[in-house]
N, C-alpha and C positions, 0 to 999 in steps of 0.2 A: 822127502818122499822117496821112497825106494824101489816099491813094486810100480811098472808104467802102467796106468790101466789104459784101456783101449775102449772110444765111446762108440756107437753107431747111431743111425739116424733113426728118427721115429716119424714113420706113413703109418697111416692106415691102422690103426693101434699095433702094430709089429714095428723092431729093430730091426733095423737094414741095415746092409754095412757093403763096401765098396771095395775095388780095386786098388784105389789109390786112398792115399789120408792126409791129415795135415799133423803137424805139430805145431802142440801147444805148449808154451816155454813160461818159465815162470821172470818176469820183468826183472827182479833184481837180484838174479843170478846167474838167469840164462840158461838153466836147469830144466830138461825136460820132465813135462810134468804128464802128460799125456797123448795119447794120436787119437783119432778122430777121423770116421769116414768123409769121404771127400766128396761132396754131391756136384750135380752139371743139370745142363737143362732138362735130360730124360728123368733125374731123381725130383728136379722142381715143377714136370709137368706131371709125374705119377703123384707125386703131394697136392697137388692143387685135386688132380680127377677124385683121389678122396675125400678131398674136403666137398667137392662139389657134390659126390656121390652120398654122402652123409647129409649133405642140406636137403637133395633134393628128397631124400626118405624120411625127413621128419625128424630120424629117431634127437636130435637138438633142438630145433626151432618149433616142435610142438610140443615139446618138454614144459610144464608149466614153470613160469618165473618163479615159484615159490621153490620145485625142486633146481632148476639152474644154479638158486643159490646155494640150496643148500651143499651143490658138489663143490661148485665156488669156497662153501668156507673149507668143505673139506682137504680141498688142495692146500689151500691157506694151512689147517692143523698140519698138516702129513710137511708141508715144508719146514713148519713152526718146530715139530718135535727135532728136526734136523739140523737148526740153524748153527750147532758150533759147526758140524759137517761143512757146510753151505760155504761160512763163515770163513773156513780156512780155504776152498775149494776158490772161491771168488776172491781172495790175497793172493792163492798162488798162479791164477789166469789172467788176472790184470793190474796186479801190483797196488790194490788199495790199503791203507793202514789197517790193520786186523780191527781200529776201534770205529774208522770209518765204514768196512765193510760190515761188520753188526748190527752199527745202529741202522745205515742208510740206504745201502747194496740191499742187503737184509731184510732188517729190521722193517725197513718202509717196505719191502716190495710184498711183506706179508699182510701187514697193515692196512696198505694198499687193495688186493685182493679181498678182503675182509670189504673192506667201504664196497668194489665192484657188485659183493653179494649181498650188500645191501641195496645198492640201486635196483638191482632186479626183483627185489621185493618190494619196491614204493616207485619203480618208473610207470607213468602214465601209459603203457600200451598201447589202451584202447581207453577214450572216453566218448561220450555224450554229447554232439554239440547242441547249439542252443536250437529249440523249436520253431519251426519258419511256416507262418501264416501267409506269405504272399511272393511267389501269385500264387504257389499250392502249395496246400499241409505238408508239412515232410519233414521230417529229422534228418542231423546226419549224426556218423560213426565218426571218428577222427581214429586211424586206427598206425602206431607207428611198429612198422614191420623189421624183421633183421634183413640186409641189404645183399646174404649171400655169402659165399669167399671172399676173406679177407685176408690181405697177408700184411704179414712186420715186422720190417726191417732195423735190425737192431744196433747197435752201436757198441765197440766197446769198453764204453768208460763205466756203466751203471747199466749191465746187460740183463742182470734178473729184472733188477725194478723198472725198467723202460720197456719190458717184454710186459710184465705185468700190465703196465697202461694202456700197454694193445690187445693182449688177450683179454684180461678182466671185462672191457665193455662190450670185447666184443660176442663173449659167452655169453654175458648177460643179459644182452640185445637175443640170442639164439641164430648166432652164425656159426662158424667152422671159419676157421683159420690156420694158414699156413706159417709159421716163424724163419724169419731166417737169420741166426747170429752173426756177427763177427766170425772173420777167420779163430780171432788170435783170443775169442772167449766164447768157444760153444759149451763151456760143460753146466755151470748154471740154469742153460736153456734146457742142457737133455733132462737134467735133474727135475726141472721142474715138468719136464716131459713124463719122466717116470714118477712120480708124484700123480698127477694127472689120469693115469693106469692104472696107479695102485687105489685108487679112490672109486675108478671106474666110470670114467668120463668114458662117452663112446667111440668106437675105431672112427678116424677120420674126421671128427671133429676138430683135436688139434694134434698139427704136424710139423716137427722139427727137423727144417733142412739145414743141413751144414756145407758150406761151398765156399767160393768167391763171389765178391760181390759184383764184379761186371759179370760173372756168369747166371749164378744164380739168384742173387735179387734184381739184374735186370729183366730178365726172364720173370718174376714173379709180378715185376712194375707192367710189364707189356701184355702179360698174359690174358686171353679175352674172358680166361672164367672168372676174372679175381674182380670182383668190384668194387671193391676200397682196397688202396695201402695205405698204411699208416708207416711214413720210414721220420726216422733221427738220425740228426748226421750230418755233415757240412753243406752248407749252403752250395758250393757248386756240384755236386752229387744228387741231394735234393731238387735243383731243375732239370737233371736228367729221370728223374724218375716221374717228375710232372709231365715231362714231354711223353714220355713212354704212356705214362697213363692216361693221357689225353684220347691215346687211337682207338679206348673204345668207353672214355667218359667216366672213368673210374671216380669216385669217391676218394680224396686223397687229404690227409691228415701231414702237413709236413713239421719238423719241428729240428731246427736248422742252428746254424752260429749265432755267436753273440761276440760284443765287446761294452760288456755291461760298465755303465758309468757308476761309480761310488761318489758318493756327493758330500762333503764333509764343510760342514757349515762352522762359521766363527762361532758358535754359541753351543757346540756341542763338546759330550763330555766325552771328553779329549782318551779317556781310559777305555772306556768301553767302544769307543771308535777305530781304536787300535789295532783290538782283539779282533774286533767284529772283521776290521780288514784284512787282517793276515787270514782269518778265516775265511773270508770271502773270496781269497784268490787263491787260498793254499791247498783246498778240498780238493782231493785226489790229484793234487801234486800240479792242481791249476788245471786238469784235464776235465772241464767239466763246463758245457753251454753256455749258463748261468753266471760265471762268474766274474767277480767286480775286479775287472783289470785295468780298467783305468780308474784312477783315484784325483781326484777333483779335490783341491784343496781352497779355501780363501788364502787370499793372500798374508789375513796378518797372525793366520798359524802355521802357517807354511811349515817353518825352520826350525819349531820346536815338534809339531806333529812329527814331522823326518823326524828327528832324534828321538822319539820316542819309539817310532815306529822299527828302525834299526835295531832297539836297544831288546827290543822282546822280540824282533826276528832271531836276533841273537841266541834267543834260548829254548827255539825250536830243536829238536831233534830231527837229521835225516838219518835213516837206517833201514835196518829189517823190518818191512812193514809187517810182518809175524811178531815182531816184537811192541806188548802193548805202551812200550816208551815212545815208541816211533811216532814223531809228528806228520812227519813227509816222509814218501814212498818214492817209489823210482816210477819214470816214464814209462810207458807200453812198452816201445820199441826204440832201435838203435833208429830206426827213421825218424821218429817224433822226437828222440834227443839231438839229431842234426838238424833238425828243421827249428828248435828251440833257440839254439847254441845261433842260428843263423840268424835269427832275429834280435838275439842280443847283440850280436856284431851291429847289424844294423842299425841298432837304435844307438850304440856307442858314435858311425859313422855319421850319424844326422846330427847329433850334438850333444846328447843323451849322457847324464852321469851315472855310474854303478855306484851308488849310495850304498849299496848294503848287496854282497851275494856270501851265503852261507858256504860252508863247506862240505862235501860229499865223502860217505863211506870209505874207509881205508881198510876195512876188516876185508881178507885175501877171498871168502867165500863170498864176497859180492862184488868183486872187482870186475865181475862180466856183466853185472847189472846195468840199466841206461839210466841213467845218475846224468842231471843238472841241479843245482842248488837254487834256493828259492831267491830271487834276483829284482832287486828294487830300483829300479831308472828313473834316474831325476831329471827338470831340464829338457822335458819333452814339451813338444803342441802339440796340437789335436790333429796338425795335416802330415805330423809324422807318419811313417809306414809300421811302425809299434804302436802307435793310438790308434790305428784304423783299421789294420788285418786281426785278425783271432790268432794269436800264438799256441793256444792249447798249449799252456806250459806255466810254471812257477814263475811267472815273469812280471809285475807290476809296474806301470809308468803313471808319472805323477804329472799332473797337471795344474797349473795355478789359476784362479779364477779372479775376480776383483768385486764380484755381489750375483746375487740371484739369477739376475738375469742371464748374465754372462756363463754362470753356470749350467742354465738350463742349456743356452744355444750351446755351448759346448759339449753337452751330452747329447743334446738330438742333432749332431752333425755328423750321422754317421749312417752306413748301410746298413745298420744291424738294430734290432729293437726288442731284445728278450727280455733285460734285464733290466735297474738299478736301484741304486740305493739311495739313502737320504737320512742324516744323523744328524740331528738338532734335537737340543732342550724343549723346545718351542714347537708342542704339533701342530697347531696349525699353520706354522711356516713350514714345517717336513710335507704338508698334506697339498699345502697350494704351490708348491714347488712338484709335489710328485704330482698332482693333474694337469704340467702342461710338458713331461716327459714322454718322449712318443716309444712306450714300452709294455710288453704285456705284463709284467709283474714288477713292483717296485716296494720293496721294500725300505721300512722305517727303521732306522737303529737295530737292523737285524741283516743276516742273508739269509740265502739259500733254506728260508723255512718253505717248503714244497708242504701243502697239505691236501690231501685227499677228496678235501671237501670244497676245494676252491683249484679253478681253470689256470692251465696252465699253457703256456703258447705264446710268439713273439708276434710282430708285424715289421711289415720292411723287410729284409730280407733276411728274417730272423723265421721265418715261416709262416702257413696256415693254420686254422683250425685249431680247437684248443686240446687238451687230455686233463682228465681228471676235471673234478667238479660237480653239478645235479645235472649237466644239459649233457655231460662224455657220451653214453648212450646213444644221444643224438647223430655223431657221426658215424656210428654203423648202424642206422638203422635211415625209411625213407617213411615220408608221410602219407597215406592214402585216405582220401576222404572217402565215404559211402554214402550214398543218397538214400533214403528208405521213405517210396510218396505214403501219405498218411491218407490222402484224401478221401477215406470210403468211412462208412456206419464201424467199422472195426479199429478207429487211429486211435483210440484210446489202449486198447487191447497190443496195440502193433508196439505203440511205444513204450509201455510195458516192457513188452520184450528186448527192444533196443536195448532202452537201460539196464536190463538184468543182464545181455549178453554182454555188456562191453565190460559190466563189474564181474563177469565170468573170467576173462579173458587177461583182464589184469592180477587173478589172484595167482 
């Protein structure tokens, strides 16, 4: 990249831009890639007064669901027609493989938007409740309304498509929402900002603040107009923004760490469990909530699964993740590659074997990149400080099991409860092993398959509340019953109208 552009922030449907900026570097060269205005809590209370000034006018939440959707897909097209743009813009903000950010950065976040515009044309709104004879005639309304300002805070490993899972429901719901990215990856956010514009969603509906995170998403967590947050992001961050949002009863969506268990049964095929696992820890270079970082083995495949597993790490590619050879990417930062590099010491220190760590980039034009290789530790327990903490990093530790049971207690011995996995020939031994995992999503001879159409979300201190699925809507919206007495010579007449207004109201 040669020309720097320069992004600003987006209130109130206008770019704004600031005194001060950030830069945004690109992870595996260190190359600046762009600056970026720098928001504070005066740019995150004028974003919130728009959004709030747009709810309270109607021009979105009395928008009918049918037109919601359809700006919904249109964003969706207007990103779609964009996506090599996208494609290369999110490799060079956060260092994803050019094939990872396509299909998944990408690919899904559009996909995703798509399913959002679909739920607002088939969510229940308003219904009908059932007719109540005693002690008086009377119907009621069940009526579910959008909750107001919301804001969400973003992360940056998978910053389009985790925006997408806040914004989507909550347009769709007919709220106004404030975003706020990562430092180190707001340009996907503004894009999809300017997407948003160009389609003609209204000023103030959605607003892209760009800041620091104790600055500006604590301010969006505390603030008294915002009624839901929805943040991602680590688990001790996340109870600071539950505490914040407690002082005036916010609505809050968290979706937090993992140290997901991979569970690898004597009976499974050995080939595809491999794959599945390199892939499961190696997506986005191990930088990713979700993934299977501890690996659970039985004892009596233990020592050939390792050699297997070594032998095809082996023929992963690290490098240019602009290059569609490239397996693995580089880390975010020179911070997450220290704090990486520190947890392998440690696990080395506990008693931990490097079984297998690849080798990093030697070409001169990536030697400023934050480069760890992807790192296999053998020789671990579960009450290690490597089986227990989230590394966010290419780092794998293995663990040996001795049957079922043992395996399960070994995966639910932990604070974390996002993820895991389970690889056997045999499903209904994969099935009755994955119902007594204490996880929001478990996965059978697969990972990281996130789909649209089904909840996503941990327990323990993995987080609250789910995203994505038929109920997402749910969390940005509140229930209101309506009472309507019947009891006079006209309740045939009255109820008529009940029913006709509430199938109004959903189209």
């Amino acid at each position: 990249m040669t020309d720097i552009p320069h992004y600003s922030m987006y209130i109130d449907g206008r770019w704004c831009d600031t005194s001060r900026t950030l830069e945004v570097r690109h992870p595996a060269t260190g190359e600046l890639v762009a600056t970026v205005a720098q928001g504070d809590v005066t740019t995150a209370d004028e974003a919130v007064a728009a959004a709030k000034s747009a709810h309270e006018s109607g021009v979105w939440r009395m928008t009918a669901p049918s037109e919601r959707a359809r700006i919904l897909d249109a964003i969706a097209d207007n990103l779609a027609a964009r996506s090599e743009e996208l494609t290369a813009l999110q490799v060079y903000e956060n260092g994803a493989t050019v094939r990872a950010a396509g299909a998944f950065l990408v690919g899904y976040s559009i996909a995703h938007l798509k399913y959002f515009a679909s739920q607002a044309r088939s969510y229940a709104f308003e219904e009908t409740g059932p007719l109540i004879e005693e002690p008086t005639l009377a119907a009621g309304v069940l009526r579910r309304e959008p909750v107001g300002v919301c804001s969400g805070i973003v992360p940056w490993n998978f910053p389009l498509l985790l925006a997408v899972w806040k914004l989507g429901p909550a347009l769709a719901a007919g709220n106004t929402i404030v975003l706020k990215p990562d430092d180190q990856t707001p340009l996907t956010l503004l894009e999809l900002a300017r997407a948003a514009h160009e389609v003609g969603l209204p000023a103030g509906v959605l607003n892209v603040v760009t800041g620091p995170g104790p600055v500006v998403g604590a301010r969006l967590a505390e603030h008294p107009d915002v009624r839901k947050v929805a943040f991602t992001g680590s688990t001790e961050v996340g109870k600071g923004v539950m505490r914040a949002a407690a002082d005036n009863l916010k609505k809050v969506t968290l979706e937090l760490g993992g140290k997901g268990a991979n569970i690898v049964c004597d009976d499974a095929d050995l080939d595809l469990a491999v794959d599945g696992t390199l892939f499961g820890f190696l997506l986005m270079s191990g930088q990713a909530c979700e993934s299977g970082t501890r690996l659970l083995l039985h004892d009596s495949i233990h020592d050939e699964f390792v050699r297997r597993l070594v032998a095809r790490a082996s023929t992963l590619v690290v490098g240019d993740p602009m290059d569609p050879a490239t397996d693995v990417g580089p880390l975010i930062s020179a911070v997450q590659k220290a704090r990486v590099e520190k947890y392998i010491a440690l696990g080395q220190e506990a008693g931990c074997k490097i079984a297998f760590q690849g080798a990093t980039p030697t070409v001169p034009r990536l030697a400023d990149g934050h480069w760890v290789a992807p790192t296999i530790l053998t020789g671990a327990t579960n009450d290690m400080r490597v089986a227990r903490e989230e590394i966010f990093g290419p780092v794998l530790v293995v663990i040996k099991y001795a049957d079922d049971a043992e395996a399960v207690a070994i995966a639910n011995d932990s604070d974390y409860g996002l993820s895991a996995g389970v690889w056997s020939t045999d499903t209904q031994r994969a099935l009755a092993i994955a119902r007594q995992l204490d996880s929001g999503t478990v996965w059978i001879n697969d990972w990281h398959m996130v789909n649209a159409a089904y909840p996503f979300g941990g327990v323990k201190q993995s987080g609250l509340g789910r995203e994505l699925g038929p109920h997402a809507l749910d969390e940005y919206t509140e229930q209101k019953f309506v009472h309507v007495d019947m009891g006079t010579d006209h309740s045939k007449r009255a109820y008529a109208i009940v029913v006709a207004a509430a199938a109004a109201n959903t189209a």
